[in-house]
N, C-alpha and C positions, 0 to 999 in steps of 0.2 A: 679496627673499625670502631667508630665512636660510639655510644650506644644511642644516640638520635640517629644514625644512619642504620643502624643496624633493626631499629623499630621500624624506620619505613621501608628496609626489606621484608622484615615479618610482616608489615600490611598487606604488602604485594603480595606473599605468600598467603597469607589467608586470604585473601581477596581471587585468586586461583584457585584455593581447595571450593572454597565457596560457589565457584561459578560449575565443578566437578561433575555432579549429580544432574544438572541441567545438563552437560554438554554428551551423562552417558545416557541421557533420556531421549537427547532430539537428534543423537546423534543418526546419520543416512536417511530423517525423515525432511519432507518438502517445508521451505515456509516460504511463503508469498507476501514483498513488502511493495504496498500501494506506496510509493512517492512522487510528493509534490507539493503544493504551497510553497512557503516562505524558506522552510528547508533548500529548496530546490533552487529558487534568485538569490541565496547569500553561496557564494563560492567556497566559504570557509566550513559553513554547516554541510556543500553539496558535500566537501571531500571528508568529513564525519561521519557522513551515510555512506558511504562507498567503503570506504576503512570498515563500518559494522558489518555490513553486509561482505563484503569482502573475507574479515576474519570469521563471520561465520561458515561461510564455504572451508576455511582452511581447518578449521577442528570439526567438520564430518558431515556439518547442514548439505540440506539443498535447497539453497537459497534461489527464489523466482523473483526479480527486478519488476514491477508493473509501474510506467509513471506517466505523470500528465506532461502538462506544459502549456495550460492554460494563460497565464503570465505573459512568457515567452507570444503567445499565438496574439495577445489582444495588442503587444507592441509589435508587430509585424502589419496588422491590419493597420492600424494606425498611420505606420509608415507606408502606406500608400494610398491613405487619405479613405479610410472607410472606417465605421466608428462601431464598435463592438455591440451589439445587442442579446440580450437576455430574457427566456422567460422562465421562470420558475426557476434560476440560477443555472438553464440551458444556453448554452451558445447556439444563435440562430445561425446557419449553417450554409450560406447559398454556395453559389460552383465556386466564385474565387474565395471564399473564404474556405471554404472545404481544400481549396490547393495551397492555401496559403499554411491550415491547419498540419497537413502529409507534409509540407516541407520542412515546417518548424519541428515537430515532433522527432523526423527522422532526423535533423544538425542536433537535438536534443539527447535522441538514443544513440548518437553514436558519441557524443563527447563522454555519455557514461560509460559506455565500454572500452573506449580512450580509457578513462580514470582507472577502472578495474584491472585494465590490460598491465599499467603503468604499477599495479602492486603486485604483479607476478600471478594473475590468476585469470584465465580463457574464458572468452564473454563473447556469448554472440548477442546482437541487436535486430529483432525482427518486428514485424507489426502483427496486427489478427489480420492481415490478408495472407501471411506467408503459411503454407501447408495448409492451408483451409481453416484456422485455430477459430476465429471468431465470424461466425455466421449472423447475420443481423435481421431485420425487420424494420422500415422506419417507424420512428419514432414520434409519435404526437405529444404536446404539451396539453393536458384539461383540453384537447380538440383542438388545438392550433398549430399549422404545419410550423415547423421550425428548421424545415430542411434538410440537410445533409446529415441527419444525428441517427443514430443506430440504437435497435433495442434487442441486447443478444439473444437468441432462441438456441445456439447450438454453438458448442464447443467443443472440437476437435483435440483435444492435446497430445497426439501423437510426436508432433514436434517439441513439444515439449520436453515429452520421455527421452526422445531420441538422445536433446543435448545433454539431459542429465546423464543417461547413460554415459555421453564419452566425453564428461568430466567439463562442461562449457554448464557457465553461468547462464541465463536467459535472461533478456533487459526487453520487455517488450511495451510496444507504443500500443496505445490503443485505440487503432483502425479497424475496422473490420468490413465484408463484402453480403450483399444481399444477391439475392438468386439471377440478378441480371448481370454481378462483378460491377453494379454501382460500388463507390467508394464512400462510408459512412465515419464519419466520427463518432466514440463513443466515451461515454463519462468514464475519468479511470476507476475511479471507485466502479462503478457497476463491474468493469471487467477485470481486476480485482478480484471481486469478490465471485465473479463465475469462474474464472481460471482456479482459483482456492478450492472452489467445488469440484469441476474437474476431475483434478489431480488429487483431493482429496487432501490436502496439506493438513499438518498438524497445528502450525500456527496460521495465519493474517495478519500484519499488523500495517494498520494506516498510521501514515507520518502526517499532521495535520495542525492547525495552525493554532489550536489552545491546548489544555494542560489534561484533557480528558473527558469526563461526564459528570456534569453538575448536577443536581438535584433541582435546584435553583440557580443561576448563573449568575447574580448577581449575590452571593451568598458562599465565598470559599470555602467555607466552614461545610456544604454539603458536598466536597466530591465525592468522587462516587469510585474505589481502587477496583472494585469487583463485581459482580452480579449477572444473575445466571439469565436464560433467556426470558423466560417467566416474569422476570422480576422487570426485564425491559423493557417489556410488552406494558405490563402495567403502569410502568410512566409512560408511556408512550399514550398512553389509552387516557391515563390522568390529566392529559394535557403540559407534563412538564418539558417535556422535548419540542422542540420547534426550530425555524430558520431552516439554518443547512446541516443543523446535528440529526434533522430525522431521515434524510432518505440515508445518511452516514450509516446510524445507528440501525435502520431497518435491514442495510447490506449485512451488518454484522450479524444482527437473529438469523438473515436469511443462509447465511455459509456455515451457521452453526448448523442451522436445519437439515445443510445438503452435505454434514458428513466432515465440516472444520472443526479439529477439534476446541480450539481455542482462537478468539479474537484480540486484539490490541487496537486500542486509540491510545495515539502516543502525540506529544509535543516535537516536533520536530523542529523545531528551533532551540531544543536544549541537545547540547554536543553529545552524541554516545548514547541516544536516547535508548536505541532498539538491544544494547548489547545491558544498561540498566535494569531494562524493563525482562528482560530473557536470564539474563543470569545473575539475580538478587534475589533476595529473600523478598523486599520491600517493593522492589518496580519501582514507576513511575507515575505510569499511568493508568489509564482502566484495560480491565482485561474483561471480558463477554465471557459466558461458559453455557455449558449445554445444563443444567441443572443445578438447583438449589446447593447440593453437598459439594459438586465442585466447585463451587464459592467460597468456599471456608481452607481447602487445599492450599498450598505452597507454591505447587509447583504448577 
């Protein structure tokens, strides 16, 4: 062997010891990846997140699917002549968009369980109606009905435990039912990050459409790799978060709060994001933490 090939064996070798320590820390604990964005409409990055999540199920995680398909849902309306509306970056929600919404979602959840099935690892695709998992409340925008949209009060995860117990991935859409078995739509992030609480996961990580947490967004020079919940709050408070990075980032304090140990905001448009950001020294992107000291940590 030449010794140029025989160095990029040794990378790969260390590039394995390296990821070691990560895979005996998180090994048989939950992580919950929120997918969706941009990730999710390129076929090439879908089947990148499927592969991460995938090999992390195969060295010991227990990986939870939660994804949207917002995208997907505003070209369906579309296609039969109804034009999406919005408020506060809610999907306003009446009956045919709410059927329009369970249809999309569910061809959605199952082409991912398709993918994961297709690398040799058992995935079931359910919604928050199936075993009772996500309980909801309508939801109001600042006081204006917006319809069909759900605000979770209670989760079940029974079902959850069940599949992890016998060895099935979970890929779940995020439907959920109110005290009548109305059918509600609900933001993936919110249910995310309740499912994360739950179950008590050790990680979160949202796949999301920029490169992390800016200080200034127009200013690369302030990303932001770490910072503890404290430190959240006080941009948040500062006024430097805004748009659609704050109900993001308030999900993220809030799952830290209810017992996650760690959060990710990840690029999900950069290939391999989730398996960079989990087993490097360096990451990718921001990670949330429950306090100041583990800010400064490694791992």
């Amino acid at each position: 062997m030449e010794a140029k090939d025989m160095n990029q064996v040794l990378q790969k070798a260390e590039t394995l010891i390296e990821a070691l320590p990560y895979i005996q820390r998180f090994n048989r604990k939950i992580i919950v990846v929120k997918y969706g964005g941009s990730a999710m409409s390129n076929e090439e990055l879908q089947k990148n997140v499927i592969k991460d999540v995938t090999l992390l199920k195969l060295v010991g995680f227990k990986p939870i699917i939660v994804h949207g398909g917002g995208k997907e849902i505003s070209k369906w309306v579309g296609k039969v002549g109804k034009e999406s509306s919005f408020v506060n970056g809610l999907r306003v929600t009446d009956d045919e968009t709410m059927e329009i919404a369970e249809m999309v979602l569910s061809k959605v959840n199952k082409r991912l369980v398709t993918m994961v099935e297709e690398l040799g690892v058992k995935a079931i695709g359910i919604s928050g109606k199936d075993g009772g998992l996500l309980h909801v409340t309508k939801k109001y925008s600042d006081g204006k009905d917006i319809g069909y949209v759900g605000d979770i009060d209670k989760v079940d995860p029974k079902i959850i435990y069940d599949l992890l117990e016998h060895d099935f991935l979970p890929i779940i859409a995020p439907i959920g039912l109110d005290d009548e078995f109305q059918t509600y739509n609900i933001n993936a992030d919110d249910a995310a990050c309740a499912i994360a609480k739950a179950v008590s996961a050790e990680k979160l990580a949202f796949l999301t459409d920029i490169e992390g947490l800016y200080k200034d967004i127009n200013d690369k020079s302030s990303f932001i790799s770490r910072l503890s919940v404290d430190q959240a709050d006080q941009l948040i408070t500062d006024g430097y978060i805004g748009g659609g990075m704050l109900p993001k980032l308030n999900n993220c304090t809030s799952a830290i709060r209810g017992g996650v140990n760690r959060v990710h905001i990840l690029d999900g448009r950069i290939a391999h994001c989730l398996l960079l950001e989990i087993f490097t020294k360096q990451g990718i992107g921001t990670a949330i933490v429950a306090d100041d000291n583990e800010a400064t940590e490694n791992i």
